[in-house]
C-alpha positions as CSV (number, residue, x, y, z in Angstrom):
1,X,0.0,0.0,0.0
2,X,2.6,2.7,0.9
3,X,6.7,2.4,-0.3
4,X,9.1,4.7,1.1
5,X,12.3,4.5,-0.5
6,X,15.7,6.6,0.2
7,X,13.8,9.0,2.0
8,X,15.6,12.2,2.7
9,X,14.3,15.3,4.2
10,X,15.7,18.7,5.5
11,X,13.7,20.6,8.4
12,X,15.8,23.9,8.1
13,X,19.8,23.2,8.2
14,X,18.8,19.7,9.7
15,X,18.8,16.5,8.0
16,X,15.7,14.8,9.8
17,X,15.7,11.8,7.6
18,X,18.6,10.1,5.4
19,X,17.1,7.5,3.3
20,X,14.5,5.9,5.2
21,X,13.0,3.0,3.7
22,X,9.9,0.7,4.6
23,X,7.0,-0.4,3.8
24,X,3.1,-0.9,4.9
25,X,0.9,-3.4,3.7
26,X,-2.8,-3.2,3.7
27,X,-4.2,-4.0,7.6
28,X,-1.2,-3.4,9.2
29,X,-0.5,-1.2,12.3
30,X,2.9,-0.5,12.1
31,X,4.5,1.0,15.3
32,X,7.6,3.4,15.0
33,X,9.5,3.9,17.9
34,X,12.8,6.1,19.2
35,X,13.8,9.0,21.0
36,X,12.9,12.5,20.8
37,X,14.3,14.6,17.9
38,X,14.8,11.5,15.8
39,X,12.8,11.9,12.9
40,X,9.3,10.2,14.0
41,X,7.1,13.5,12.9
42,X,9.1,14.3,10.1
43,X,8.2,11.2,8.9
44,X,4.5,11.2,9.3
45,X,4.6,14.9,7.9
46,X,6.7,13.8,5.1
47,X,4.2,11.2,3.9
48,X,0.6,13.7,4.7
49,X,2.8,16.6,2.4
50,X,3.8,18.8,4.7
51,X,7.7,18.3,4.3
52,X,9.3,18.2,1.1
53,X,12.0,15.7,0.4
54,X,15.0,16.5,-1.0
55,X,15.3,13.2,-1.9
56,X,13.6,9.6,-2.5
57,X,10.0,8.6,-3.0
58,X,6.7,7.9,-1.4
59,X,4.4,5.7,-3.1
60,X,0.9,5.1,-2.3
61,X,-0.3,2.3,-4.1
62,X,0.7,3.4,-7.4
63,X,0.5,7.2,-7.0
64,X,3.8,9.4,-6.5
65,X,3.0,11.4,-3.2
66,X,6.1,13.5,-3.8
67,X,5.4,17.5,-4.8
68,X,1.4,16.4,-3.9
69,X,-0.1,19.6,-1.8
70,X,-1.4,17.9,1.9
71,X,-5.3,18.6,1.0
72,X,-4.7,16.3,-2.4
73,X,-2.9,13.4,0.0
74,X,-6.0,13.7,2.0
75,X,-8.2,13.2,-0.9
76,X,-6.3,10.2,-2.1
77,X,-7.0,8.3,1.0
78,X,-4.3,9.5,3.9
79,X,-5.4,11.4,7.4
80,X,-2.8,12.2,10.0
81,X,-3.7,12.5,13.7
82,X,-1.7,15.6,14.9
83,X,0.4,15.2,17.5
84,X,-1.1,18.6,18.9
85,X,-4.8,17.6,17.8
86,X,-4.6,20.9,15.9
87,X,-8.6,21.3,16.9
88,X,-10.3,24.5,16.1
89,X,-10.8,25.6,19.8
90,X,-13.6,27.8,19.4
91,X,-15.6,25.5,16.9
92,X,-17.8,22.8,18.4
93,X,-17.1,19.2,18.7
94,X,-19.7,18.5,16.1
95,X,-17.6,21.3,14.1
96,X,-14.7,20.0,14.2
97,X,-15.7,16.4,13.2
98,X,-17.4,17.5,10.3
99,X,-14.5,19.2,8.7
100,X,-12.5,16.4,8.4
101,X,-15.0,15.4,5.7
102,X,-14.7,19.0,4.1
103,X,-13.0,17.4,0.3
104,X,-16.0,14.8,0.6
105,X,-19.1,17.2,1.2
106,X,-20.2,18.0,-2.2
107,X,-20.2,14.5,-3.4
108,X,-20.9,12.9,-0.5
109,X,-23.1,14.9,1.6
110,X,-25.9,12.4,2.0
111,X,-24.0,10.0,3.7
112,X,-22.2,12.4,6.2
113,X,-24.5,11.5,8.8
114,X,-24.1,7.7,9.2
115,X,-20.2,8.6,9.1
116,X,-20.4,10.8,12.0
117,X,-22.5,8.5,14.2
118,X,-20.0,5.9,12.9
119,X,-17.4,7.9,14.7
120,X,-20.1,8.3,18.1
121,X,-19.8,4.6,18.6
122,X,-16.3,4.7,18.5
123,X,-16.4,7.1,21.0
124,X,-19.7,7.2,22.8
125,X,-18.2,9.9,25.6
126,X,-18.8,12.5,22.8
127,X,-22.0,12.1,21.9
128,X,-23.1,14.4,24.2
129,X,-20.1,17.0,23.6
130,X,-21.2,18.0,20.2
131,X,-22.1,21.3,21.0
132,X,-19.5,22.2,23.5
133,X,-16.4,24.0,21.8
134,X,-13.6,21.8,21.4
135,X,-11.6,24.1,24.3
136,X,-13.9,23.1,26.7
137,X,-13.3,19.0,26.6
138,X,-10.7,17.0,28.3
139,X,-7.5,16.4,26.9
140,X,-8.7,12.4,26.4
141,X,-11.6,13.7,24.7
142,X,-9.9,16.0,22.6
143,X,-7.9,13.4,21.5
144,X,-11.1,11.3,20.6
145,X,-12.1,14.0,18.5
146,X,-9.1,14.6,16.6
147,X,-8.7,10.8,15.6
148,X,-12.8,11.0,14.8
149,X,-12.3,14.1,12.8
150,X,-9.0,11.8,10.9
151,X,-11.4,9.0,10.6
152,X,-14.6,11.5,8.5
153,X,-12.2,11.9,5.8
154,X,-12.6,8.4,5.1
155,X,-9.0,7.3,5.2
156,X,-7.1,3.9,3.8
157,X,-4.4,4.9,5.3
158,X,-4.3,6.8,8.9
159,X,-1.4,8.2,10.2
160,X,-1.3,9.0,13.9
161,X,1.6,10.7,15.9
162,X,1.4,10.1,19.6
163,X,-2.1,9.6,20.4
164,X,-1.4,9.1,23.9
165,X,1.0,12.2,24.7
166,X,0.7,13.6,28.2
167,X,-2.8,11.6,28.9
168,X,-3.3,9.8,31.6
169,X,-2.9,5.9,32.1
170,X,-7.1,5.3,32.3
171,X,-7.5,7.0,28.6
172,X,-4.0,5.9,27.2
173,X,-5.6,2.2,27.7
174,X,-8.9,3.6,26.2
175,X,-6.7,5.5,23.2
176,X,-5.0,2.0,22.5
177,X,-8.3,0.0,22.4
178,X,-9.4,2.2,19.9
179,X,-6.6,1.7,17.8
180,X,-7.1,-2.3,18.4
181,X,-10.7,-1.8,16.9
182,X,-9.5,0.2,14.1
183,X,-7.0,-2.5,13.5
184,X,-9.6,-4.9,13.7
185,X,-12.1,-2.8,11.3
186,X,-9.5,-3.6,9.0
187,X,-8.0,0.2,8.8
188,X,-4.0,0.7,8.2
189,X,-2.4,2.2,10.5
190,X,1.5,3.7,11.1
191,X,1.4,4.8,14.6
192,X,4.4,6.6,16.3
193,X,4.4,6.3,20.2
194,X,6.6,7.0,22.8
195,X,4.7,4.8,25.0
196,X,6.1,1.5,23.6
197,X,4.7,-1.0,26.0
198,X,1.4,0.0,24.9
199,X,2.1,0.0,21.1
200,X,3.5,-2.7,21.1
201,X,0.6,-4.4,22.2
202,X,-1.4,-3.4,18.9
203,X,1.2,-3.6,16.8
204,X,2.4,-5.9,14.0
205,X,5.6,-4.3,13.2
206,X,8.0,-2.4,14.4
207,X,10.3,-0.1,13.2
208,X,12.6,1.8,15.8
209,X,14.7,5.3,14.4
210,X,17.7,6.4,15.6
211,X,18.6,10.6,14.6
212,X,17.2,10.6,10.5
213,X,17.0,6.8,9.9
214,X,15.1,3.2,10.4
215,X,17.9,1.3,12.8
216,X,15.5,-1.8,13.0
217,X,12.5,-3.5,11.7
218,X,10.3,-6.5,12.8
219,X,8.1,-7.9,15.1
220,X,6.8,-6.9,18.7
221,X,8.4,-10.3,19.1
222,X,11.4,-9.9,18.1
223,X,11.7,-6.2,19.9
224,X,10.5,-8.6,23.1
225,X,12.9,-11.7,22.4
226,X,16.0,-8.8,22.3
227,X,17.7,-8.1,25.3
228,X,19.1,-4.6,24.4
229,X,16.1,-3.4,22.3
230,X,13.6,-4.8,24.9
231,X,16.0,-3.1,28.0
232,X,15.9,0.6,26.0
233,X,12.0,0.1,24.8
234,X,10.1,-1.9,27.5
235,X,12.6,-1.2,30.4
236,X,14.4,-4.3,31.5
237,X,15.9,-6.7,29.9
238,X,13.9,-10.3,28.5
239,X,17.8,-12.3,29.3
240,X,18.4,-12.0,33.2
């Protein structure tokens, strides 16, 4: 479904990536993992358009994403779950749903509805939000709405950047189940986390970045099964 090849991207005078490579097959979760400052976000925003390479490609299925403008990538089947939310604060919860269906409401109007309460029993807690303004909610259910708002664009391919930043341990589980149903919906998903002991759990692969590149990729078993990966990741080493 999506290729990255040689991927190379400058954020100012800093290389964030140097030839990253990987790939995602159709209902996979694929977990990335590393430090801070590493090159997680630049990633993600490299692939939704909002960083231009200086080198490589991104393919999604057969179209180049390279040069594409973010609101095209949205239209050909890719949302990305902020890692800031990026809700409009003063909108309503209702509001701010709706719009991530903007490129679909002319020809799709009619079905908007049943989308939206699609989204509602994902996340029954904001059923009765709608009308508050986003600024009022929680910062769990903030983060419920920016994933429903990814989720009324009608993605194939959802890209979420730590859903679970600075939330605490009750709603992280809840955040993680929700990717689990997703998962099993059938959705693709690339989901960077710093929370690893979580992801890891939803996960089917792994790939872990070290400053600008992919340093390893493969299972949640493998990351388990290896005493220095599953000492820096998970905390203490499997071979004691």
């Amino acid at each position: 479904m999506l290729s990255v090849r040689n991927l190379s991207v400058l954020r100012g005078h800093i290389q964030a990536l140097n030839s990253v490579s990987f790939d995602v097959e159709v209902g996979e979760v694929v977990v990335i993992l590393g430090a801070n400052g590493v090159g997680k976000s630049t990633l993600l925003g490299s692939i939704a358009g909002l960083y231009p390479p200086t080198g490589g490609e991104i393919r999604f299925d057969l179209d180049d994403l390279v040069g594409q403008p973010p609101e095209r990538i949205v239209g050909m089947g890719i949302s990305m779950v902020p890692e800031d939310r990026q809700l409009f604060p003063a909108l309503s919860v209702r509001d701010n749903l709706m719009l991530g269906a903007f490129h679909r409401y002319r020809r799709e109007k009619a079905v908007l509805p049943d989308d939206l309460a699609g989204v509602l029993s994902l996340f029954p807690a904001l059923s009765e939000k709608l009308n508050q303004p986003a600024h009022t909610l929680s910062g769990g259910l903030q983060q419920m709405v920016a994933i429903g708002r990814a989720l009324m664009a009608k993605p194939r391919l959802l890209l979420m950047d730590e859903p679970s930043i600075g939330l605490a341990p009750l709603v992280v589980r809840e955040i993680m189940q929700t990717v689990r149903k997703l998962k099993m919906q059938g959705h693709t998903i690339v989901l960077v986390e710093q929370n690893a002991r979580a992801a890891l759990r939803v996960g089917d692969r792994v790939l872990i970045m070290e400053p600008g590149r992919v340093s390893f990729s493969g299972t949640p078993e493998e990351v388990a099964a290896s005493g220095s990966l599953h000492t820096a990741y998970l905390g203490r080493s499997a071979k004691r």
